[in-house]
LOMI-993538 format. One record per residue: residue in three letters; x negated, y, z negated of N, C-alpha, C in turn. Coordinates in steps of 0.001 Angstrom, whole numbers, plus 500000, padded with zeros to 6 digits. Example, Ala and Ser with C-alpha at 12.3 -4.5 7.8 and 13.67 -1.06 7.14 Angstrom:
% LOMI-993538
ala486810494310492200487700495500492200486800496700492200
ser487150497750492920486330498940492860487100500030492130
***
This chain:
% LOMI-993538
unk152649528311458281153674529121458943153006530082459930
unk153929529905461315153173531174462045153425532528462307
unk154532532593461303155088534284461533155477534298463208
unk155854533944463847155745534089464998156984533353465253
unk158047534074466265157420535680466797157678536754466020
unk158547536513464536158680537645463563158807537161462252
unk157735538116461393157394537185460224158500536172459808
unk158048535078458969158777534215458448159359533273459115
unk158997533480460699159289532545461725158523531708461625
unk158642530465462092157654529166462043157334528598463687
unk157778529600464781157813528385465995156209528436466751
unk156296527840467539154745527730468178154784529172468916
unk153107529777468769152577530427469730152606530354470879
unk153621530567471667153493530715473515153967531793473675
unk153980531976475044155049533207475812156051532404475720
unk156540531348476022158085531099476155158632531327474829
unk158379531478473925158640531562472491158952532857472061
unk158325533765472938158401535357472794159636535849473123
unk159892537451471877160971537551472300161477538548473163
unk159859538932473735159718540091474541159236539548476143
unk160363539304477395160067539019478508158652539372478873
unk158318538595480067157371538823480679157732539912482062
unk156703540882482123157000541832483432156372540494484611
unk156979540977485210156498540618486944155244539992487229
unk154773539170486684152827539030486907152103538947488476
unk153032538766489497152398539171490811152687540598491378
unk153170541646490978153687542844490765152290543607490460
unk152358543055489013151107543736488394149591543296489016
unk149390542185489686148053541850490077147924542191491139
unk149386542894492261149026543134493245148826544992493063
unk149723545160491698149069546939491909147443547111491078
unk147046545745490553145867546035490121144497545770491343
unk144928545005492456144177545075493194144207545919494282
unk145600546556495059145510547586495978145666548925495430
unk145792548874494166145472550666493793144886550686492700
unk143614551109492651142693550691491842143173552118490598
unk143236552916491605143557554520490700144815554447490130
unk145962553866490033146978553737489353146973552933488231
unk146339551649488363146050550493487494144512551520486538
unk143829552682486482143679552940485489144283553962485007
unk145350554387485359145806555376484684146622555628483030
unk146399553677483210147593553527481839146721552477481238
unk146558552597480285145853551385479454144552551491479001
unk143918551375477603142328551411477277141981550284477470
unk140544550205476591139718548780476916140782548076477169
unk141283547622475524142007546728475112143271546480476225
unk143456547164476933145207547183477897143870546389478563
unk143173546887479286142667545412480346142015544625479659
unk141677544295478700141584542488477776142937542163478137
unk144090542770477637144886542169477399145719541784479135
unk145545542307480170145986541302481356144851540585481542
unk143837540315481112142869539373481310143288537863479984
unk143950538238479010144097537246478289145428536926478653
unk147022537860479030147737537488479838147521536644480440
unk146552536979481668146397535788482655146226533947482119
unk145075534545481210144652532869480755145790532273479792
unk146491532986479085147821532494478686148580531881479046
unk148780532474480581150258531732481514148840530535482237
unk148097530388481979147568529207482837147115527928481473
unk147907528493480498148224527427480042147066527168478602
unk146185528506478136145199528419477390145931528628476139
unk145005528033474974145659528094473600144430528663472555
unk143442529216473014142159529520472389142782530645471182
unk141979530429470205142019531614468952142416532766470029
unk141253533381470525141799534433471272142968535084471583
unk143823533807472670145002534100473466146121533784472404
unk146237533291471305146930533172470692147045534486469744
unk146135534975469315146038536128468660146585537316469476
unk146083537442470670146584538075471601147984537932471551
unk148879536945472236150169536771472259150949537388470881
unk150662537103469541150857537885468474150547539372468843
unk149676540060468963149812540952469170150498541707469979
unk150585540726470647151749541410472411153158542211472105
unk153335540661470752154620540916470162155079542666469705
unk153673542916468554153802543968467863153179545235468770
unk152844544999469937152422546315470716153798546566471616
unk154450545288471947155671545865472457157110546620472053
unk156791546335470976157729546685469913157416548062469550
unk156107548131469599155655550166469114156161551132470577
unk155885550361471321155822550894473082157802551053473535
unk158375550166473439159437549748474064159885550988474710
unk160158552144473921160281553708474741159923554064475630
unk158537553857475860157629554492476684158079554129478582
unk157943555355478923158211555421480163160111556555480433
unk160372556581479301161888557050479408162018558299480165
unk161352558628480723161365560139481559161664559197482783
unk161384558212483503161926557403484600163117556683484738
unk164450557049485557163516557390486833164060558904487130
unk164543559680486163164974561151487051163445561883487349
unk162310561386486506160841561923486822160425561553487620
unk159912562459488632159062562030489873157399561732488888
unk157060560715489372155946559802488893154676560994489448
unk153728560639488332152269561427488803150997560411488121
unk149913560591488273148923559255487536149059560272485875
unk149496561060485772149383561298484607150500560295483414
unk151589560682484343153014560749484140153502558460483683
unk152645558137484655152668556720485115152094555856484431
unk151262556162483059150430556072482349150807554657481356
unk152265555092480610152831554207479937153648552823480752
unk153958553216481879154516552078482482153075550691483053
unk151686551686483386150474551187483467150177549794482293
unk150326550566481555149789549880479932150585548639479868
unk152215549152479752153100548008479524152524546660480867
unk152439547152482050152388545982482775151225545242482368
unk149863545698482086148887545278481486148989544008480145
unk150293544507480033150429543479478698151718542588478786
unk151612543005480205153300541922480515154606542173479893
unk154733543418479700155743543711478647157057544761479563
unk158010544008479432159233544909480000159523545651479302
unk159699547148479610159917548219478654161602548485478503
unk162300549213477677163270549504477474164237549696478995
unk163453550731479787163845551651480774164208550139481855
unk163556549176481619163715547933483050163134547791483550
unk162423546593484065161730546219484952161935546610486412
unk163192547128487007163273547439488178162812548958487962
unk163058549830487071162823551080486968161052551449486916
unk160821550050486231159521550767485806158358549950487575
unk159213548904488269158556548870489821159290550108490672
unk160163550728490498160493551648491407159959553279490729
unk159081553354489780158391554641489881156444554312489953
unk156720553158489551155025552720490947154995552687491928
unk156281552110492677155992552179494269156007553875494489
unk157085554584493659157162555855494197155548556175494407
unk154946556164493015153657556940493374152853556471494099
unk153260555458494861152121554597495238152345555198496902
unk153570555993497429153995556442498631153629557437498499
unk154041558334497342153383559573497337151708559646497758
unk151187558705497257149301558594497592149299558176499029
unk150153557534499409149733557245500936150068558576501855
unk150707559178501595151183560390502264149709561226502106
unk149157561296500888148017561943500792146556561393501660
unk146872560432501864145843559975502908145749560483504001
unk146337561218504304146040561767505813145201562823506305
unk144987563509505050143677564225505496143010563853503710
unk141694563145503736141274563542502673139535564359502811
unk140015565096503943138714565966504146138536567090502740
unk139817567345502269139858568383501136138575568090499806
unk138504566630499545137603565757498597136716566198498525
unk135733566483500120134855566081500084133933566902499461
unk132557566697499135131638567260497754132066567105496420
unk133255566075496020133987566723494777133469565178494381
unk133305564985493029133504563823492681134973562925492408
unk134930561724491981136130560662492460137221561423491120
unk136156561780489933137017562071488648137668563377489045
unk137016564716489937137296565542489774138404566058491110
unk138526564241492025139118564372493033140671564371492460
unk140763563225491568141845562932490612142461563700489918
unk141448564387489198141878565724488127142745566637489313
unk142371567262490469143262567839491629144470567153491281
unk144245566161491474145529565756492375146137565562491389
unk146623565458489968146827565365488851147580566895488998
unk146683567883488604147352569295488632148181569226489755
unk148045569099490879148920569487492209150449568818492103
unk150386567325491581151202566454491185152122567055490077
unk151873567402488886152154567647487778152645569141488334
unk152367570166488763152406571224489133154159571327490199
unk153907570600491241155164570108492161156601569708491814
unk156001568932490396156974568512489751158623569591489778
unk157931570581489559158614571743489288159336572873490524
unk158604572321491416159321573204492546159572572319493972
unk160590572875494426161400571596495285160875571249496766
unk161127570202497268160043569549498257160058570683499510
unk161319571437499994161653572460500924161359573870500605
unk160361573522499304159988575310498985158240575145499499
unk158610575382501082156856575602501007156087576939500749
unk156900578173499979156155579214499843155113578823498725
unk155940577989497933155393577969496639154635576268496018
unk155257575711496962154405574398496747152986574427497022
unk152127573313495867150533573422496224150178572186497379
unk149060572391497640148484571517498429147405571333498069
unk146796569650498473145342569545497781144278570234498781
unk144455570431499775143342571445500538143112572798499745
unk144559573374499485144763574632498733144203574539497143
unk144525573374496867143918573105495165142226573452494895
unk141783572114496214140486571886496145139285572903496567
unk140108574236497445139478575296498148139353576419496798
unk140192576555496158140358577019494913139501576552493368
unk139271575186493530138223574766492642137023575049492734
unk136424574793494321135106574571495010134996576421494485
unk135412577200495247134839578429495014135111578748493340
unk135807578265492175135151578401490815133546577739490585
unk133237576610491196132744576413490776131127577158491572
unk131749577902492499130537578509493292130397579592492534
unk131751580311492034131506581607491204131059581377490051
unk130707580296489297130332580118487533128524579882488062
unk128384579479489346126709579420489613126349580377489754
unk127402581286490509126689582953491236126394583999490109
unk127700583828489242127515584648488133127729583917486709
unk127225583444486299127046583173485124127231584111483943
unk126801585163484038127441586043483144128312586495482520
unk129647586137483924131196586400483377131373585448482706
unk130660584338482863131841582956481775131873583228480461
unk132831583328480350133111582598478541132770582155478023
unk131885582125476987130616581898475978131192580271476257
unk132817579891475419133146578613475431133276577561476425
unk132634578614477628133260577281478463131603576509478717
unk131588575669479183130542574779478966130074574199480750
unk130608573801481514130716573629482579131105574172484124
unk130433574441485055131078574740486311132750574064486952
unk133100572798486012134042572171486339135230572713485749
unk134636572971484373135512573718483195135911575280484011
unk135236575785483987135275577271484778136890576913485778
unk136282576416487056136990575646488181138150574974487454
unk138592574624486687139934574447486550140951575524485563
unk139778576019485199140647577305484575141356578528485848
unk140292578665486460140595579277487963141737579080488844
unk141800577223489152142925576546489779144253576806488417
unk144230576819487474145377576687486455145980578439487184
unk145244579513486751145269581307487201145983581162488612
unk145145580122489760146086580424490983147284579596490707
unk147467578409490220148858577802490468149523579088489710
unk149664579222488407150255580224487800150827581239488813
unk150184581908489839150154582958490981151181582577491509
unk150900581492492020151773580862493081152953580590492841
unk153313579939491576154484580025491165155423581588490548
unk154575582010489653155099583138489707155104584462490078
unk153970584765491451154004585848492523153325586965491486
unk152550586460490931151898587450489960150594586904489195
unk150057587265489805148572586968488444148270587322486703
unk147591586437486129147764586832484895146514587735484198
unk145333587400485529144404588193484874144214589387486649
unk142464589247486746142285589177487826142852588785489313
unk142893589138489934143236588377491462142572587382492240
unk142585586814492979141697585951493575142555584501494634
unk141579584316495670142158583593496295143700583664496917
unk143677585142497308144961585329497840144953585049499509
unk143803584354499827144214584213501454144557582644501526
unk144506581957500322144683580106500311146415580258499667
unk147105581412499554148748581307499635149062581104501104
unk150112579942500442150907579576502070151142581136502617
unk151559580537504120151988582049505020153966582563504349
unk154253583430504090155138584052503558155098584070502274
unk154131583479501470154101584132499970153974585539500153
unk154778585975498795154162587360498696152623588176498094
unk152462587340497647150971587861497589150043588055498522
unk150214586431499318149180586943500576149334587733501301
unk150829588355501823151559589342502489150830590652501572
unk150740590532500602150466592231500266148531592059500244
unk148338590873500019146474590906500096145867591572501517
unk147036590793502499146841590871503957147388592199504323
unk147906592834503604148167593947503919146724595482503750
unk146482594747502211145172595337501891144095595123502218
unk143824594146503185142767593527504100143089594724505224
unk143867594786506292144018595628506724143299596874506555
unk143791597770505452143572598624505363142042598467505080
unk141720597767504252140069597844504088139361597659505372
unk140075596911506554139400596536508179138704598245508135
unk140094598515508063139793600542508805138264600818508750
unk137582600840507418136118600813506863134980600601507832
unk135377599586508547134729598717509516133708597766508852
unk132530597475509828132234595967509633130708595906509766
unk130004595402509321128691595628509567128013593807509972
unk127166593501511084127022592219511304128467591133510853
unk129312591447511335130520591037510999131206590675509845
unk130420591232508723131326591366507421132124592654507306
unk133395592642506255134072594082506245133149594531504871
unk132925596301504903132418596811504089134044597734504033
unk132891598433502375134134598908502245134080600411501111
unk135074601105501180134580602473500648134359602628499458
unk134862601501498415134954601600496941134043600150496272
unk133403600796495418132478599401494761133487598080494009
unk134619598619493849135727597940493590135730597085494288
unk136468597317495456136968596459496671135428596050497146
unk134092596015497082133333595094497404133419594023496475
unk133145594305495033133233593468494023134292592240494109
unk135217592791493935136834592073494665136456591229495114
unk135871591206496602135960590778497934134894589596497526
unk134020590017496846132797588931496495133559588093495281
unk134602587933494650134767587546493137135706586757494287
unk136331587512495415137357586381496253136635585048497372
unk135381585281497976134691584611498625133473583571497663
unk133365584275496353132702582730495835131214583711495544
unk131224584957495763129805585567495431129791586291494516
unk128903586962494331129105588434492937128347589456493178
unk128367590712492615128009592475492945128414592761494266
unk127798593784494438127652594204495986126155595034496587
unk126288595676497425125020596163498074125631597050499002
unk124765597837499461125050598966500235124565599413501913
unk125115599779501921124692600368504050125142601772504410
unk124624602355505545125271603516505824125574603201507555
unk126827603835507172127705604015508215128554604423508465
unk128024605121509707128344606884510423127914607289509528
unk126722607835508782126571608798507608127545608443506464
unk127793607856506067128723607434504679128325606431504168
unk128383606334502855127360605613502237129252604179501683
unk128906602850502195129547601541502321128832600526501586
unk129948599446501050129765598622500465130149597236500841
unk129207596733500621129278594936500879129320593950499849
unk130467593267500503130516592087498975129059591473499075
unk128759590664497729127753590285497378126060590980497013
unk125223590184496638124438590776495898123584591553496704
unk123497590698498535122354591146499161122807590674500586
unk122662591301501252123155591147502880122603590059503502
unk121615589350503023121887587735503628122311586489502986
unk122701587253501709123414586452500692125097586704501214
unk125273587835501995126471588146502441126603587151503775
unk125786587570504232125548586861505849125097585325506040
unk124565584898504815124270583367505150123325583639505950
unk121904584052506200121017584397507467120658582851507855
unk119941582274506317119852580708506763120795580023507161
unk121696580311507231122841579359507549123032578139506464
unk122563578612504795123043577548503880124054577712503192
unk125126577326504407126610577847503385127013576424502160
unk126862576705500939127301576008499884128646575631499538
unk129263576091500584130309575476500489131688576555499208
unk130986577649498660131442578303497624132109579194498474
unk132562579727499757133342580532500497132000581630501158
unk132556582320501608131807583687502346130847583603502965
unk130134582021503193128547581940503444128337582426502467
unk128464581907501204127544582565500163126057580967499861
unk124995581950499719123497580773499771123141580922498152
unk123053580172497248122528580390496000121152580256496456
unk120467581405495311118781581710495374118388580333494213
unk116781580222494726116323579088493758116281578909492783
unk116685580153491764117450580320490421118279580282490135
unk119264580145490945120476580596490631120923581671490660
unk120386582834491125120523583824491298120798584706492452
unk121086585562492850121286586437494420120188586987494732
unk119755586683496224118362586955496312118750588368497230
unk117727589320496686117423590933497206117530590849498263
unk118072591237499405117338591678500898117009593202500646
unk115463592991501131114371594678501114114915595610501904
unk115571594559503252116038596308504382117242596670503908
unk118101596445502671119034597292502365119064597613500858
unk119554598534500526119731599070498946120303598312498287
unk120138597230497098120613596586496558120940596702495346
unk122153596327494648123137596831493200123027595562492756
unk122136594983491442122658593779491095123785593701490034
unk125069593405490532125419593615488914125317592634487767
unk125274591725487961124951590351487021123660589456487671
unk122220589159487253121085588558487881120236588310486357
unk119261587869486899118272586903486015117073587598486165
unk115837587229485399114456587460485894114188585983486633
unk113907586497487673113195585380488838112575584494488312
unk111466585213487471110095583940486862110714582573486134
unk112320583127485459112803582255484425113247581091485634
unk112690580389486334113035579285487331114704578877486732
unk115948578682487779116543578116487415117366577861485633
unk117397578873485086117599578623483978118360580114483778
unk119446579813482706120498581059482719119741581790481044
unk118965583165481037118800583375479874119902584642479013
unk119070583888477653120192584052476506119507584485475217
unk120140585415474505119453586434473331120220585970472173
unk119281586677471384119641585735469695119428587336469461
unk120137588423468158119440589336467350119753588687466022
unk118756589384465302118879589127463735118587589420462841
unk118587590169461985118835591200460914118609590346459819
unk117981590971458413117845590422457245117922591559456364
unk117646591702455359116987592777454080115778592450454253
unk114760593032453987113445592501453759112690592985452598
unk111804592670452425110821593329451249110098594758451638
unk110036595703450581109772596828451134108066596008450870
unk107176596952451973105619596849451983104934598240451454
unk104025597803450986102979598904450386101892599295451748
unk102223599772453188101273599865454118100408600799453620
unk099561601625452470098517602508452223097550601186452487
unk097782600190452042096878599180451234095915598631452719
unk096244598906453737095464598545454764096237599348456148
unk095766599000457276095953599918458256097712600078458676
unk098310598980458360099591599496458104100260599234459990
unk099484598628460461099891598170461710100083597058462289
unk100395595872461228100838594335461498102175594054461108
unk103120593998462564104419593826462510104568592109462388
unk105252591668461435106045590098461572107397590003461414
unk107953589266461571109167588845461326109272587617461559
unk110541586810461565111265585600461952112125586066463221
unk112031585401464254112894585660465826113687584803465268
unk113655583707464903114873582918465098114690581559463846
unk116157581040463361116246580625461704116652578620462642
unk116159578035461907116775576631462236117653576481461308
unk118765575619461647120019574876461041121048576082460548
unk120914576585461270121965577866460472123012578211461357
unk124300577360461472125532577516461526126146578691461965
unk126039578947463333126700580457463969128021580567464527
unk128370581101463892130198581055464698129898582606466134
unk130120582026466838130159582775468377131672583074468515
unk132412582799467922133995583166468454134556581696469397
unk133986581589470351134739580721471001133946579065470817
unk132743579186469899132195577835469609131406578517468781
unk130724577084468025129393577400466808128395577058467156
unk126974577398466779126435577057467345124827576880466182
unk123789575753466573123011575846464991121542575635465967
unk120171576192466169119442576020466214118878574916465535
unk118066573677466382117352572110466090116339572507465611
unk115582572103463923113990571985464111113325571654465126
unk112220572080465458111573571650466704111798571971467766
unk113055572789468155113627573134469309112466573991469990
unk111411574008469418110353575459470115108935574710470313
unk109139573440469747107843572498469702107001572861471112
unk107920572131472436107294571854473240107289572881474206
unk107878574379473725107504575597474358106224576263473501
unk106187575933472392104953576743471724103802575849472712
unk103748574801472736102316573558473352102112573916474940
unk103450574643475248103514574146476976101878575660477305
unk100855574930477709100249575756478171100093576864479251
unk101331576660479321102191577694480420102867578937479862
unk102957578894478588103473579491478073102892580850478115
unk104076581851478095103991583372478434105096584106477754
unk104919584464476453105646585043475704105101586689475264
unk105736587572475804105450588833475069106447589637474238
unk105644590535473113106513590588472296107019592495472911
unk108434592753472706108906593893473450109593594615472036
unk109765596132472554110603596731471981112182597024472507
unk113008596070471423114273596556472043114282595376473603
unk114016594426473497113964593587474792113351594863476402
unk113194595430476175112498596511476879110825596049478096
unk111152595246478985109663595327479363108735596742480154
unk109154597608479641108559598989479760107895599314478218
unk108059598994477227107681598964476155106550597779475295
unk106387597152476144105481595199475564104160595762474333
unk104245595249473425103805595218472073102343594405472274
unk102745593123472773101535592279472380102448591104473681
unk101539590060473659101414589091474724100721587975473688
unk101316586671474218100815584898474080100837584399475482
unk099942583799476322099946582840476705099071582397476546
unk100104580998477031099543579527476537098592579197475345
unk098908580079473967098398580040472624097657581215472739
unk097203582003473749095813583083473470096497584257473412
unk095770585709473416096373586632473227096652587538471754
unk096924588417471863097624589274470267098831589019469937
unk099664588072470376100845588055469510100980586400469341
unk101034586695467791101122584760466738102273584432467010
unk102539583023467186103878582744467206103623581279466701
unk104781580862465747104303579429465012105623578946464414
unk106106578129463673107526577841463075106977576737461597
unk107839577595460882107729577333459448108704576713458678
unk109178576196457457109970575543457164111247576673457452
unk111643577710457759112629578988458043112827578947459410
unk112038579100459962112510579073461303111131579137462263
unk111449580458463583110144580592464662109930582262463543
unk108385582051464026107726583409462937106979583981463886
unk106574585497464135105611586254465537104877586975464236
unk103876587348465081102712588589464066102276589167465644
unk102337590340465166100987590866466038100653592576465256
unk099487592765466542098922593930465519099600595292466301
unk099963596646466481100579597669467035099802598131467478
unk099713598747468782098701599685469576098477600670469752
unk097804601284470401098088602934470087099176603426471191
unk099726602759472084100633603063472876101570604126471596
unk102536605304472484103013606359471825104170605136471377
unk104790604593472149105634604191471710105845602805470414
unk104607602632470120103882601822469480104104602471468113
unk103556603483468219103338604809467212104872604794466789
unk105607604963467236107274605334466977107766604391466669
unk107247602740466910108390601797466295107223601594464588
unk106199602071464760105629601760463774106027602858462317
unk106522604224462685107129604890461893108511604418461496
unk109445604258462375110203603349462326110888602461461549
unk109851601528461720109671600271460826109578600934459443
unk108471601752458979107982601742457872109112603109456913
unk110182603385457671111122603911457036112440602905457328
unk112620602009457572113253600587457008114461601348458517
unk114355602291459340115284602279460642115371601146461739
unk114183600466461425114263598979462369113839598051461784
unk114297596876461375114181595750460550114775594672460671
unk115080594605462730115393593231462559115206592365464011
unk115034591381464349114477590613465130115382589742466361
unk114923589934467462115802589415468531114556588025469201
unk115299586938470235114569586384470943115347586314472375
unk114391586060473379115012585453474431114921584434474898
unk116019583386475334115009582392475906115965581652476938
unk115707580439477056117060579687477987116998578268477979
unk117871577815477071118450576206477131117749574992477730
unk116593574357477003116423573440478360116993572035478056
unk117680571564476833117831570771476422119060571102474940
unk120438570634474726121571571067474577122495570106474385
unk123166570040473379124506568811472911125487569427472232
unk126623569330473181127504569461472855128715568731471811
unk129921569180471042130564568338470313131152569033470082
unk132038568433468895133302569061467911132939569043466488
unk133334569900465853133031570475464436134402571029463880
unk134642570911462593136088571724462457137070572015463576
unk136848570770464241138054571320465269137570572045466239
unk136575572132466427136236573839467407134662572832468717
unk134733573184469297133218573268470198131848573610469216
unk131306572964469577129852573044468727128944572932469417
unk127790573554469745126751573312469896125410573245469474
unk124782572243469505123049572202468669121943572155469754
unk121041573518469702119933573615470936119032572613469973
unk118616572144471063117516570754470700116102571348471851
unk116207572146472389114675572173472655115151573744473884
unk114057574773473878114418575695474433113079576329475506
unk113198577420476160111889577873477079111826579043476308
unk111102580050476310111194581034475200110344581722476485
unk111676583113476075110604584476476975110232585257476799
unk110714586030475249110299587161474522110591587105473082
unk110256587600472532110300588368470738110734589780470820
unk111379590410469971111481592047470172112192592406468278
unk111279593346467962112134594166467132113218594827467680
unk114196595136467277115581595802467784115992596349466662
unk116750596979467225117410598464466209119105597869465825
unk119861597144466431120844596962465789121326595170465569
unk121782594893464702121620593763464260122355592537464780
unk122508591479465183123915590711464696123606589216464537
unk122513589065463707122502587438463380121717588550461711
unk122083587565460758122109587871459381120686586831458579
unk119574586367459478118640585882458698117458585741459498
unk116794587024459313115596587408460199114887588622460082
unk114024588787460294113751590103459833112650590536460802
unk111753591892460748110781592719461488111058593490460398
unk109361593297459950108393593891459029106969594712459559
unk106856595659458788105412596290459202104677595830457812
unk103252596001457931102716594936456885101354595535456421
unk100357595568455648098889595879455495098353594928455782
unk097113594891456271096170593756455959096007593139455309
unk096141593772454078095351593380452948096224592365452086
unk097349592429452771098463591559451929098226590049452442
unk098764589220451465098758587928451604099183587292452994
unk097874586483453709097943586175454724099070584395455131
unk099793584292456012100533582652455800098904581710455424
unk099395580703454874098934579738454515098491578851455547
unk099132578635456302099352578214457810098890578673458908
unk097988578296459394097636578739461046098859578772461757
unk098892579753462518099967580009463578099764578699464579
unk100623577811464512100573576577465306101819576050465451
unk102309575023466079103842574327466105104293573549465326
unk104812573979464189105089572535463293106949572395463230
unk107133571372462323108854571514462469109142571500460879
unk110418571707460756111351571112459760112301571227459320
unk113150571380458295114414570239457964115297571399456827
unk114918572327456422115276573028455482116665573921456192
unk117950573825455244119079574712456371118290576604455364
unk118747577284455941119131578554456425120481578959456263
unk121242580070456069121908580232456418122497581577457428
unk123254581677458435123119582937459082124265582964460089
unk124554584077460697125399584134461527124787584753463201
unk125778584671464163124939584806465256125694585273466320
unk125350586150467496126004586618468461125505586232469501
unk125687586045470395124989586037471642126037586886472658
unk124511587330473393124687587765474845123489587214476194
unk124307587569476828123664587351478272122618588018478428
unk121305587860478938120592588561479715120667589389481228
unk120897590365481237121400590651482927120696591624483274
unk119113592053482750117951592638483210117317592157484024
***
């Protein structure tokens, strides 16, 4: 018996036998070959096996395969038959178009009709040609992230009527709005949101804030991008009003400065840059968006495309100009090439020490615990054994140990293995030693210490290697290998398994040469992070 086409049936496996029509099959092969972007909008692997076994079906094949297939056709059309019922009072989007995609893939006429479900493909398929006419907006963007636009802009429109151009988006307007998120998550790194993970991620949170604007003449956080509102919105009317008034200020090499560190800041968070910097003029001390006046000015002429002539420095960072007074408000240390750094603190109980017993001036601790599960608020996050392997070996290495992350205060120094400060990793985590100096301030963390007021351990370092995922539902991340820039005792705590100890000599020395080893043992601990912006 072949169950077919519903159990307990006995007739032969074909399509003519089925009791679910066939859609259109030159319909579907012609929207699978002239719109490549519609034909994936609906259907997984399996939806394209299945117009590939379609095909060999109607040409007459009877293989295990296509027969199995055809059974299945049965019972996928039958789960589906709904799908598409928002058509046709829904104007079609590739989001929206998804289920009518799938069904044609499998030859299957849906509830809604075969004429319904070709008359909201052609719709979208006019709507995309209309968009062809300028697709200068694209360009730098990738094909996925050209789509994702046009997706929001689509989905977004839905909602407001074709003769409302105050408030309708445009993909020039979309894509001008992305490009500068994603110039502002390079410039400043600092503001992002621990959770967000990407410059792309950033950039569509940004575009979500302006459509929001646009539709409802009000921002929900910040401001931004009020000169990419059509002409008679009200926002741009009152931005342009406050442009104005800031002109008054005047202009220096043809940027506007301006009287309040506010309105520079502003002005840089609106053009794609970050901080500001300073000038005098007429005797009054003025402000310029961005970090540094040829970071304002573009001197090279490497506009990135992020708005303002703004030039990212070879770090990622805003590079100083010397002939003017410069405010950084969010920046990096230079040396850290290209790399955004990031602090661990961490606190333990520790063992009280007997320092009579020797000179009473060998600080250790643990900087940092492997496998230990940190909830950050907006993701978790667990330090990799080994993650320090190939920074402890790199003979480049330049680690000093600070007070309080303080480089006015430096304790001891490693590079590239030499030096007074040990650094090695044990089945617990990364472990430092060094000996205290007579520096005064040396003297003070060493009293300090030995009345239990500082007892706990920070690191710095920056990501060079990083995997992301899901855990309980939430963002996760596991560092798998890191650059390391400092060690520091610190005075207030917020990771729970670590410690800074003062120590005697005379006490039991590790077992272990200070060297790179790994391993496997969890920890347990909690963890905060912040930004570096020294």
């Amino acid at each position: 018996m072949t169950d077919f086409p519903n159990k307990g049936d006995d007739m032969k496996i074909t399509l003519r036998n089925s009791e679910r029509p066939q859609f259109d099959f030159d319909f579907a092969s012609s929207i699978k070959e002239s719109e490549p972007e519609i034909w994936k909008a609906g259907g997984n692997i399996r939806g394209n096996e299945a117009f590939t076994l379609w095909t060999r079906a109607r040409d007459g094949a009877e293989t295990e395969g296509v027969l199995s297939w055809i059974k299945e056709r049965e019972a996928w059309a039958a789960r589906h038959a709904g799908d598409g019922s928002q058509f046709p009072e829904a104007s079609p989007t590739l989001s929206s178009i998804a289920g009518v995609v799938a069904a044609m893939k499998w030859g299957v006429i849906l509830d809604i009709g075969e004429s319904t479900m070709k008359d909201a493909v052609m719709e979208l398929v006019k709507k995309r040609e209309g968009k062809q006419e300028d697709r200068a907006w694209d360009d730098g963007l990738s094909s996925a992230v050209a789509t994702g636009i046009e997706n929001k802009v689509e989905e977004y429109n839905e909602d407001i009527s074709a003769d409302d151009r105050t408030h309708r988006a445009t993909l020039p307007m979309a894509a001008a709005v992305f490009k500068r998120g994603v110039g502002a998550y390079k410039t400043n790194p600092g503001s992002v949101r621990p959770q967000v993970k990407s410059p792309e991620q950033w950039a569509y949170a940004r575009l979500r804030s302006f459509l929001f604007a646009l539709k409802n003449e009000r921002f929900q956080g910040g401001r931004h991008d009020t000169d990419l509102f059509p002409s008679g919105h009200p926002l741009k009317g009152k931005a342009e009003e406050e442009e104005k008034q800031r002109a008054r200020v005047g202009q220096i090499d043809g940027e506007p400065v301006f009287s309040t560190i506010a309105e520079a800041e502003a002005y840089a968070e609106k053009i794609g840059c970050s901080g500001y910097h300073t000038h005098e003029l007429e005797g009054e001390t003025v402000y310029m968006a961005c970090s540094s006046h040829d970071v304002a000015t573009d001197e090279d002429g490497d506009d990135d495309g992020g708005g303002g002539g703004y030039r990212e420095a070879p770090c990622g960072c805003s590079q100083a100009n010397q002939k003017t007074t410069t405010t950084m408000t969010e920046s990096h240390e230079m040396k850290h090439e290209e790399l955004k750094v990031e602090r661990r603190y961490l606190s333990m109980n520790v063992e009280s020490r007997d320092t009579e017993e020797g000179d009473g001036k060998t600080v250790e601790g643990y900087a940092a615990v492997f496998n230990a599960d940190a909830d950050l608020g907006g993701f978790t996050e667990r330090i990799e054994p080994g993650a320090f392997d190939a920074a402890l070996a790199d003979p480049q290495l330049d680690v000093a140990a600070l007070f309080n992350h303080d480089q006015n205060q430096i304790l001891a120094r490693n590079r590239g293995g030499q030096g007074n400060l040990e650094l090695w990793t044990d089945d617990k985590g990364l472990k430092y030693r060094f000996q205290l100096g007579d520096q005064s301030y040396a003297q003070d963390l060493a009293i300090n210490l030995r009345m239990g007021l500082v007892n706990q351990s920070s690191f710095a370092f920056s990501i060079k290697e990083d995997e992301w995922g899901m855990r309980d539902g939430r963002d996760h991340r596991t560092i798998k290998a890191v650059q390391l820039h400092d060690i520091s005792p610190v005075v207030f705590p917020a990771y729970q398994e670590a410690t800074a100890s003062i120590r005697s000599q005379e006490q039991e020395q590790p077992t272990q040469e200070p060297a790179v080893t790994s391993s496997r043992d969890r920890a347990q601990a909690q963890l905060a992070i912040y930004n570096l912006t020294k």
